[in-house]
DRENSE-998678 format. One record per residue (C-alpha): residue number from 0; residue in three letters; chain; x, y, z. Coordinates in nm, 4 decimals. Layout:
residues N
<guba seq="NUM" type="ALA" mol="A" X="X" Y="Y" Z="Z"/>
...
END
This chain:
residues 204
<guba seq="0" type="UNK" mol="A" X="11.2602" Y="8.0706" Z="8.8064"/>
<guba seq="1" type="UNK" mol="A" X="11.4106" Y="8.3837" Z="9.0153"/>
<guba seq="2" type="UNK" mol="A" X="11.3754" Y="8.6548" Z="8.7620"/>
<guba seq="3" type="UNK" mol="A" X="10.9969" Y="8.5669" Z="8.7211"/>
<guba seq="4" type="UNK" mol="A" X="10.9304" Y="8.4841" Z="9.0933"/>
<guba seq="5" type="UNK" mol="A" X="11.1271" Y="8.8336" Z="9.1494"/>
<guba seq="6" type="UNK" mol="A" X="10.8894" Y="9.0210" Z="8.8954"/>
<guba seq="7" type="UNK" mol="A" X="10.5679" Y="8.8247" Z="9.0967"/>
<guba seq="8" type="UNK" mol="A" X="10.6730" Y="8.9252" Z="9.4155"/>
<guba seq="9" type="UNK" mol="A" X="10.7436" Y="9.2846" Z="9.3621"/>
<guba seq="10" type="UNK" mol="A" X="10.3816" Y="9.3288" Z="9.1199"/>
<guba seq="11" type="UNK" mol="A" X="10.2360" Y="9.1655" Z="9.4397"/>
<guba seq="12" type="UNK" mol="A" X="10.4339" Y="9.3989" Z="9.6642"/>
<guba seq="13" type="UNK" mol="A" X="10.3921" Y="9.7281" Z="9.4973"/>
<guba seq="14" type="UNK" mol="A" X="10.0154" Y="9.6705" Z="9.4358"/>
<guba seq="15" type="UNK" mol="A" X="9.9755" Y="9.7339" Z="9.8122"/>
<guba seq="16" type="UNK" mol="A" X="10.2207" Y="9.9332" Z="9.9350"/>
<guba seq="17" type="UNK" mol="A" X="10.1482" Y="10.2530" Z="9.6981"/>
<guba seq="18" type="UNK" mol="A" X="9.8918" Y="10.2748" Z="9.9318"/>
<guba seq="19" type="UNK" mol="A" X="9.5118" Y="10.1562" Z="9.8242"/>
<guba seq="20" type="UNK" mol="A" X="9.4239" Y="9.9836" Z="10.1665"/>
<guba seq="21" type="UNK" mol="A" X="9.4467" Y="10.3470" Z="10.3220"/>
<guba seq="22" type="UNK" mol="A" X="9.1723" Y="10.4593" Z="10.1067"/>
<guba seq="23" type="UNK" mol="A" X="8.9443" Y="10.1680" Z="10.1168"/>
<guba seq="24" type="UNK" mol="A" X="8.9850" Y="10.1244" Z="10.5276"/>
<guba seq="25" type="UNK" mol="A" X="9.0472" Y="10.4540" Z="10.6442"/>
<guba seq="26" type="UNK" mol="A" X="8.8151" Y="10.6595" Z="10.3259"/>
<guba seq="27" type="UNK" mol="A" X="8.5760" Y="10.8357" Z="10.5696"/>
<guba seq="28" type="UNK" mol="A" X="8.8262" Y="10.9073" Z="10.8652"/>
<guba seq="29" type="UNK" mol="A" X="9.0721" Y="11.0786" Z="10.5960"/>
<guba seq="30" type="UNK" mol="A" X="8.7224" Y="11.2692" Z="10.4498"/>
<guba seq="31" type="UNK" mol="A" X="8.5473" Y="11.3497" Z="10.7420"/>
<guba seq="32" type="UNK" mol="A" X="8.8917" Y="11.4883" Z="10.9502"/>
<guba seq="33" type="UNK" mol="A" X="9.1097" Y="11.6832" Z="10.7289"/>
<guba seq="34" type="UNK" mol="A" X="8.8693" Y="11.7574" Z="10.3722"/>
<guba seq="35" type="UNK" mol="A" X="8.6899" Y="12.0902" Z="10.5227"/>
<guba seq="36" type="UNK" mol="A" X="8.3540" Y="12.1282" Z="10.5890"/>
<guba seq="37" type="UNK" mol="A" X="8.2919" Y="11.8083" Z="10.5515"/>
<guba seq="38" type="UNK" mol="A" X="8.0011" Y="11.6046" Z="10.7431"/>
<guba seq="39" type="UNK" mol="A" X="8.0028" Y="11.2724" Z="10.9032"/>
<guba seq="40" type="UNK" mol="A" X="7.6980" Y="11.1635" Z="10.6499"/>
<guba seq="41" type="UNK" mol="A" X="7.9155" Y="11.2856" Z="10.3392"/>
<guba seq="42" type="UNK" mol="A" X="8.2410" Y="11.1122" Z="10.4720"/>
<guba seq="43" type="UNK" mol="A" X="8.0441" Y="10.7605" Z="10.4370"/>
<guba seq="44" type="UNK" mol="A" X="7.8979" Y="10.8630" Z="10.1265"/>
<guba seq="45" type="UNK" mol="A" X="8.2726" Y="10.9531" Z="9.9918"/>
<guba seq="46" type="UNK" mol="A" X="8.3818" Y="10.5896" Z="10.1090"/>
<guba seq="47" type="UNK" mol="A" X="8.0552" Y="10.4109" Z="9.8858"/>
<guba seq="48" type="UNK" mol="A" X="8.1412" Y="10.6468" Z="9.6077"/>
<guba seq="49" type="UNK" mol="A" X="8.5165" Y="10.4939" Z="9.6526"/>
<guba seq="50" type="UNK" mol="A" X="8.3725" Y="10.1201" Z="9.6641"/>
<guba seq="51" type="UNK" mol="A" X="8.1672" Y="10.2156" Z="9.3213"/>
<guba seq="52" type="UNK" mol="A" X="8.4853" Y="10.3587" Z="9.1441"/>
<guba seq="53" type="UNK" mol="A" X="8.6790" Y="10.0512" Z="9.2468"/>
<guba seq="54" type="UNK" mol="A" X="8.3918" Y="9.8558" Z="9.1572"/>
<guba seq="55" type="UNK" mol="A" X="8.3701" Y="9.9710" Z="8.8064"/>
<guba seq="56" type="UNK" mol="A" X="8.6973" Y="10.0212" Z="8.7093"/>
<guba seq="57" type="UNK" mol="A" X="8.7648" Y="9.7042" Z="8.8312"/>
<guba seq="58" type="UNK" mol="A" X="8.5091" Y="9.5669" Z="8.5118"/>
<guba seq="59" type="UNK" mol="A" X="8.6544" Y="9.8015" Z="8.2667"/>
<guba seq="60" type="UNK" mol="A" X="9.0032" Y="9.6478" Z="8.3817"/>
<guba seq="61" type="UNK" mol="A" X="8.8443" Y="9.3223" Z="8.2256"/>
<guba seq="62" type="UNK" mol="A" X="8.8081" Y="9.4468" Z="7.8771"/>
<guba seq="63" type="UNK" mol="A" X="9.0971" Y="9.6636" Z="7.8346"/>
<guba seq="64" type="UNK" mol="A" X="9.3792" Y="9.4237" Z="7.9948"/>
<guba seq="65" type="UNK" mol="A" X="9.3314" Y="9.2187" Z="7.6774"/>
<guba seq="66" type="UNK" mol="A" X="9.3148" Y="9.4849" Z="7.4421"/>
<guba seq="67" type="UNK" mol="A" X="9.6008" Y="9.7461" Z="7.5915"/>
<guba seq="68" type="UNK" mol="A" X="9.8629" Y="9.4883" Z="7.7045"/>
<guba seq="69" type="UNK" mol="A" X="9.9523" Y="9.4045" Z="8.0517"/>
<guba seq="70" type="UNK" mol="A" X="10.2742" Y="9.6096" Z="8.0768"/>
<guba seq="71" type="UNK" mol="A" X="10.0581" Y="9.9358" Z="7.9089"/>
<guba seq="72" type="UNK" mol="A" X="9.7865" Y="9.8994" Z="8.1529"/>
<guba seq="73" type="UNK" mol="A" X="10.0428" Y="9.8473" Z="8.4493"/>
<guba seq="74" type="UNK" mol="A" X="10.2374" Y="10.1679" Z="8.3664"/>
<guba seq="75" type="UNK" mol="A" X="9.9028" Y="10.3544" Z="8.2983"/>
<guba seq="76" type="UNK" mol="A" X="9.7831" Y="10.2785" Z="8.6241"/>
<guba seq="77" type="UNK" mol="A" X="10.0958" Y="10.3226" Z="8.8442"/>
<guba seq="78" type="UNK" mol="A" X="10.1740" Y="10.6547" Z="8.6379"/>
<guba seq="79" type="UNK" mol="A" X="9.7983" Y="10.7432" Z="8.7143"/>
<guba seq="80" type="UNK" mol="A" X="9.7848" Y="10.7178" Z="9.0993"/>
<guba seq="81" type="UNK" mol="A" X="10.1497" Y="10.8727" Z="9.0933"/>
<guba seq="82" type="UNK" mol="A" X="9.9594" Y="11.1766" Z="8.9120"/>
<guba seq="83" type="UNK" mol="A" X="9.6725" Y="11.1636" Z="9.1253"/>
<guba seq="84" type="UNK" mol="A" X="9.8357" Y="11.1808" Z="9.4553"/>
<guba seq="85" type="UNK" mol="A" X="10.0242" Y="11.4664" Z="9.3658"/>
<guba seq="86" type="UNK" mol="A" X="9.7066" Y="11.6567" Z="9.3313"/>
<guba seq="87" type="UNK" mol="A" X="9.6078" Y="11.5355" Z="9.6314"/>
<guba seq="88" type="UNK" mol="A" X="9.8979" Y="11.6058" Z="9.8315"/>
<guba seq="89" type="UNK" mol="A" X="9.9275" Y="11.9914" Z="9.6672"/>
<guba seq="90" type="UNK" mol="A" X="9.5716" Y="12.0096" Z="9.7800"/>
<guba seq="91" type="UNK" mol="A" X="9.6407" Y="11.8593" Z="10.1120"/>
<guba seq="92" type="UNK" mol="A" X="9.9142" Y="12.1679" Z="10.1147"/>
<guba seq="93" type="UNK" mol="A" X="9.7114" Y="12.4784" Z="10.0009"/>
<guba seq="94" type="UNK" mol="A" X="9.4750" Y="12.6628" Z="10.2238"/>
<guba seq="95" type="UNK" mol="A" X="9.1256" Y="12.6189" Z="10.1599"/>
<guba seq="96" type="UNK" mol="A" X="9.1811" Y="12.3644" Z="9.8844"/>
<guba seq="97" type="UNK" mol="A" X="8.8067" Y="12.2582" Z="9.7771"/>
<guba seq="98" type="UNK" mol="A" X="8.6942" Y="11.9332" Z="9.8972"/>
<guba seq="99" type="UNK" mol="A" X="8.5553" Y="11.8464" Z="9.5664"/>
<guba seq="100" type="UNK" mol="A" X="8.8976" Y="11.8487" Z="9.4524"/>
<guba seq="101" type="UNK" mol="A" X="9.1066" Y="11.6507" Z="9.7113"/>
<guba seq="102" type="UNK" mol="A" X="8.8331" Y="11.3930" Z="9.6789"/>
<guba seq="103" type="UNK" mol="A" X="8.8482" Y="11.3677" Z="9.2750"/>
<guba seq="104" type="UNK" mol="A" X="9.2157" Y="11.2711" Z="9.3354"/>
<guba seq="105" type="UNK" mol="A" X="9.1322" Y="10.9932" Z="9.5799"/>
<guba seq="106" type="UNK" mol="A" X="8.8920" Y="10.8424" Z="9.3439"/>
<guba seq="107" type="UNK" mol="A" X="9.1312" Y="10.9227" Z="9.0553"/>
<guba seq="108" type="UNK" mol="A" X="9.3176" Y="10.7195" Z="9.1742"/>
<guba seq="109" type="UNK" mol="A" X="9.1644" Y="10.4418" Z="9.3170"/>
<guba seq="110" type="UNK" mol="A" X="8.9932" Y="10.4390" Z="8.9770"/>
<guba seq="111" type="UNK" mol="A" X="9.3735" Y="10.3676" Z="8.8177"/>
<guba seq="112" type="UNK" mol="A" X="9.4224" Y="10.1139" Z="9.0511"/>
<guba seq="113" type="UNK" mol="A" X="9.1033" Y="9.9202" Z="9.0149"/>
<guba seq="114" type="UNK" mol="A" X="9.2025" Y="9.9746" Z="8.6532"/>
<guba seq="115" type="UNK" mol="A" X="9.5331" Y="9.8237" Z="8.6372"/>
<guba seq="116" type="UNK" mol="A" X="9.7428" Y="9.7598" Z="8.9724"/>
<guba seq="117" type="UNK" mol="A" X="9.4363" Y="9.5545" Z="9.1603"/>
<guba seq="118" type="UNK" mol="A" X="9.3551" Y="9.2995" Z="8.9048"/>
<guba seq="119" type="UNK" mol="A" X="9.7166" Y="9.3105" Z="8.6712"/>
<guba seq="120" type="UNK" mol="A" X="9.9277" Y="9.1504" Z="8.9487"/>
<guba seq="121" type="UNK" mol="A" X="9.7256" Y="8.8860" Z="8.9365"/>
<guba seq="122" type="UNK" mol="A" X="9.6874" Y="8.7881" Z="8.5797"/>
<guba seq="123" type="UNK" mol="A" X="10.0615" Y="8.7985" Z="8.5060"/>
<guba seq="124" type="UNK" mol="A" X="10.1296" Y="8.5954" Z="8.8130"/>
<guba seq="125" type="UNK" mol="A" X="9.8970" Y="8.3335" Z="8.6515"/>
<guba seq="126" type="UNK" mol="A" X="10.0782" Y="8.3561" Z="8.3581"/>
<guba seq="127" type="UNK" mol="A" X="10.4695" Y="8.3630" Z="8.3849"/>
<guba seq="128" type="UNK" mol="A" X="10.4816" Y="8.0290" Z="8.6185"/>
<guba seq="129" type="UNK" mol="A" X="10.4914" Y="7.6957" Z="8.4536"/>
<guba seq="130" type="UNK" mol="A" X="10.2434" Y="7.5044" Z="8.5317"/>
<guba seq="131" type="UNK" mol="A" X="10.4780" Y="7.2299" Z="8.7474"/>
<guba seq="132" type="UNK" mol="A" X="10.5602" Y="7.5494" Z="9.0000"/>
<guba seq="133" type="UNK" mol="A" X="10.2671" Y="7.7522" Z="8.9434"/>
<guba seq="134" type="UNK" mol="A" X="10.0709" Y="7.6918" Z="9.2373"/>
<guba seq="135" type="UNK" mol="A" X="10.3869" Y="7.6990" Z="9.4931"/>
<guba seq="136" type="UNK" mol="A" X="10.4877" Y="8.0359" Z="9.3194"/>
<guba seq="137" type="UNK" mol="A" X="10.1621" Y="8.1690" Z="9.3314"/>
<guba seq="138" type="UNK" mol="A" X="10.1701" Y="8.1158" Z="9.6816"/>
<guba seq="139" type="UNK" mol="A" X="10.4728" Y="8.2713" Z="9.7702"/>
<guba seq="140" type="UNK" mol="A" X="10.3847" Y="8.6108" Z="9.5765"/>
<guba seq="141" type="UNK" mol="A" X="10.0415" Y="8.5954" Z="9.7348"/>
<guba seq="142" type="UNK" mol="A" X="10.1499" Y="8.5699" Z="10.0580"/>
<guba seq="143" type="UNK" mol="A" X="10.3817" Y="8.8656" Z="9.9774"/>
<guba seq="144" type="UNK" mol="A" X="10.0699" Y="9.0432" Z="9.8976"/>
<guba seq="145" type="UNK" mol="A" X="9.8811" Y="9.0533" Z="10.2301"/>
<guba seq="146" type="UNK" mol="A" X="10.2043" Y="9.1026" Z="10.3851"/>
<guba seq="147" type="UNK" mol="A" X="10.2493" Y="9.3883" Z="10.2427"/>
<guba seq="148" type="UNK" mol="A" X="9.8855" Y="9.4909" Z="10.3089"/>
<guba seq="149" type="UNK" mol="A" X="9.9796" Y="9.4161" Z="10.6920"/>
<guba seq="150" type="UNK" mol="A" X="10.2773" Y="9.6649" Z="10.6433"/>
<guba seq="151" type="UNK" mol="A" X="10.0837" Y="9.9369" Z="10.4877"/>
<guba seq="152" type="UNK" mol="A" X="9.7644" Y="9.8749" Z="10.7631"/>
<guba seq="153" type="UNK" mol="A" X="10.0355" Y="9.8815" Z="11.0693"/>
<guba seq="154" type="UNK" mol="A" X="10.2258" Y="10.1563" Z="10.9460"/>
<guba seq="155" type="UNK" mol="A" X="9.9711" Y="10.4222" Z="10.8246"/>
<guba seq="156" type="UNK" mol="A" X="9.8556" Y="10.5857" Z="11.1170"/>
<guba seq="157" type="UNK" mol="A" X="10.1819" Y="10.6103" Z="11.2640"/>
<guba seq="158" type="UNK" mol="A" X="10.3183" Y="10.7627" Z="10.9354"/>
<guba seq="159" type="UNK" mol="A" X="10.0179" Y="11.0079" Z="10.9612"/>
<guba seq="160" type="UNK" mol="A" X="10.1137" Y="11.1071" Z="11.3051"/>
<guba seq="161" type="UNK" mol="A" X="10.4977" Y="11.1566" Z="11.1868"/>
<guba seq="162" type="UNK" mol="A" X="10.4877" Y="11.3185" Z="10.8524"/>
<guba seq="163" type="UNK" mol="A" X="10.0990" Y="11.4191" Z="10.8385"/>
<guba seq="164" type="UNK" mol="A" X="9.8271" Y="11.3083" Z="10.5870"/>
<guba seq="165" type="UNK" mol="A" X="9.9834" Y="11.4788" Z="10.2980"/>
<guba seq="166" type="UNK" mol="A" X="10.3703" Y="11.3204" Z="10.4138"/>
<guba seq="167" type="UNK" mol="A" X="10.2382" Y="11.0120" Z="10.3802"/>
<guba seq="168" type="UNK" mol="A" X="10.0483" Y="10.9976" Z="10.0487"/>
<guba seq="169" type="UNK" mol="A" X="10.3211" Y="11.1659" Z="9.9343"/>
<guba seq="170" type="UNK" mol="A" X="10.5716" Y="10.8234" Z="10.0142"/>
<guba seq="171" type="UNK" mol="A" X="10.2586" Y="10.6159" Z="9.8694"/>
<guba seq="172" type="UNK" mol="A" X="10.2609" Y="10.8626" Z="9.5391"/>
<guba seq="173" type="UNK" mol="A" X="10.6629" Y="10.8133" Z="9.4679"/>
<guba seq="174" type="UNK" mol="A" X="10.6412" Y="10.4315" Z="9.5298"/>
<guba seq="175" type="UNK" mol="A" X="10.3923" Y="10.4712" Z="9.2705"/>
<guba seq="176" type="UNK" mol="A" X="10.6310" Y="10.5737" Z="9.0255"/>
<guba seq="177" type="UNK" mol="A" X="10.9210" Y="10.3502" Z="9.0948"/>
<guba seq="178" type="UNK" mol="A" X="10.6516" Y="10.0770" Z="9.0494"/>
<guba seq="179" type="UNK" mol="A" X="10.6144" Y="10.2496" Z="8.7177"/>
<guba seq="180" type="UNK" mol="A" X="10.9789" Y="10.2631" Z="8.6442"/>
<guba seq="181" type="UNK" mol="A" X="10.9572" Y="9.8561" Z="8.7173"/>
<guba seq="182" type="UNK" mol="A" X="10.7229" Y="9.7967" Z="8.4555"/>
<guba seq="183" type="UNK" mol="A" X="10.8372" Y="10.0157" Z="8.2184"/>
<guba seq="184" type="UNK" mol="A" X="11.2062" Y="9.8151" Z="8.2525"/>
<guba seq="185" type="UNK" mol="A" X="11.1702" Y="9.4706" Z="8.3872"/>
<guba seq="186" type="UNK" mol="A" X="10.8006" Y="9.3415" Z="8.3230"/>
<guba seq="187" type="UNK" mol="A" X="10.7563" Y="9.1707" Z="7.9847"/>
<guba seq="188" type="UNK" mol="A" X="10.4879" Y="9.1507" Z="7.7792"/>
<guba seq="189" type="UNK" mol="A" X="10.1953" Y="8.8877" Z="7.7790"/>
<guba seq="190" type="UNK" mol="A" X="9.9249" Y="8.9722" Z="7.5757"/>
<guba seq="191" type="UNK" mol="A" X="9.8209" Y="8.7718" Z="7.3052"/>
<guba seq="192" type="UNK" mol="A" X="10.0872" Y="8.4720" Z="7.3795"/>
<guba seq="193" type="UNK" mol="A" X="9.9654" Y="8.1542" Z="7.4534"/>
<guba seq="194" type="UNK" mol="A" X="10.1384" Y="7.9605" Z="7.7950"/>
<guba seq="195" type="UNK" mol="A" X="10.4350" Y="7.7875" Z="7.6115"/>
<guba seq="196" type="UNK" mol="A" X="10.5340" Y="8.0945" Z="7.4038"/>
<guba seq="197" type="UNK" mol="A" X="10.5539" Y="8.3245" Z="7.7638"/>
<guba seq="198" type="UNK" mol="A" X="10.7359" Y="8.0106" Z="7.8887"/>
<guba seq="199" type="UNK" mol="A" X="10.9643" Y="8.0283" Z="7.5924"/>
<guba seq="200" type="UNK" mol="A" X="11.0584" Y="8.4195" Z="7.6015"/>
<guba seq="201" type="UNK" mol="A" X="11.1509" Y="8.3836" Z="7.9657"/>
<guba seq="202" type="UNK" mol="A" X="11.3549" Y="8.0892" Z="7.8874"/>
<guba seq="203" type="UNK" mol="A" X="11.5124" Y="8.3063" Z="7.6287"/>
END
């Protein structure tokens, strides 16, 4: 069971620390303080307009996980935000960037992550467990998960502080891409097998 409760743990692990819980918690501060000309009343409108994207990419991740393949979806996403926060960190780094554009990134790509890196952890983890360990290895990858969301929560101010705003995003946009790396090398394929064949491959 190590190979697959390694691949768990690290889908777990890199769906929070490329960064989302930033956006979600801290969407207005990051808005409001360094997107110019920006007021307080448009900062929380930016933060429901992230809540929407997440929302509905979140329902277009249920159609298209099926259809596009877990590992396709996974790459596509963590490629995405890696994309996306490069925009937003050139944009963090060029005078008089328009706001309009800093805050397309942000929703770019919280709209990959809704897409694939919020709800794909979760489905493979369901998956690549038999069911005698399932629940005890569900557990343990889980539990990575909000420790890694503890991580990212403690550490993001302080980052923000040391490296700046753009520094920061910058470390969240290159984990991105070793997450995509991961996929693209050590995360199989799902879609369309039933329990015992995935059970069968890994046993392979």
């Amino acid at each position: 069971m190590r190979k697959r409760l390694e691949v768990g743990i690290a889908l777990a692990l890199f769906s929070q620390i490329t960064g989302i819980n930033t956006v979600l918690y801290y969407g207005s501060i990051i808005a409001s303080e360094h997107f110019p000309g920006q007021s307080a009343g448009t900062a929380l409108a930016a933060n429901v307009i992230i809540g929407a994207v997440n929302l509905i990419f979140t329902i277009f991740a249920m159609v298209f996980l099926d259809r596009w393949g877990r590992r396709t979806i996974l790459m596509t996403a963590s490629g995405g935000m890696g994309f996306a926060l490069g925009v937003l960190v050139i944009g963090l780094n060029v005078r008089n960037a328009p706001a309009a554009l800093m805050l397309a990134s942000i929703l770019l790509y919280v709209a990959f992550f809704a897409l694939g890196m919020g709800p794909g952890p979760w489905l493979i983890i369901s998956e690549i467990f038999p069911t005698k360990v399932r629940s005890r290895a569900a557990s343990i990858a889980t539990s990575t998960l909000w420790s890694g969301t503890l991580l990212v929560t403690f550490t993001f101010l302080t980052l923000v502080n040391k490296l700046r705003l753009w520094g920061t995003f910058a470390i969240y946009g290159v984990l991105s891409l070793i997450c995509f790396l991961y996929v693209w090398k050590v995360v199989p394929e799902t879609k369309g097998r039933t329990l015992e064949q995935i059970q069968e491959a890994w046993g392979k």
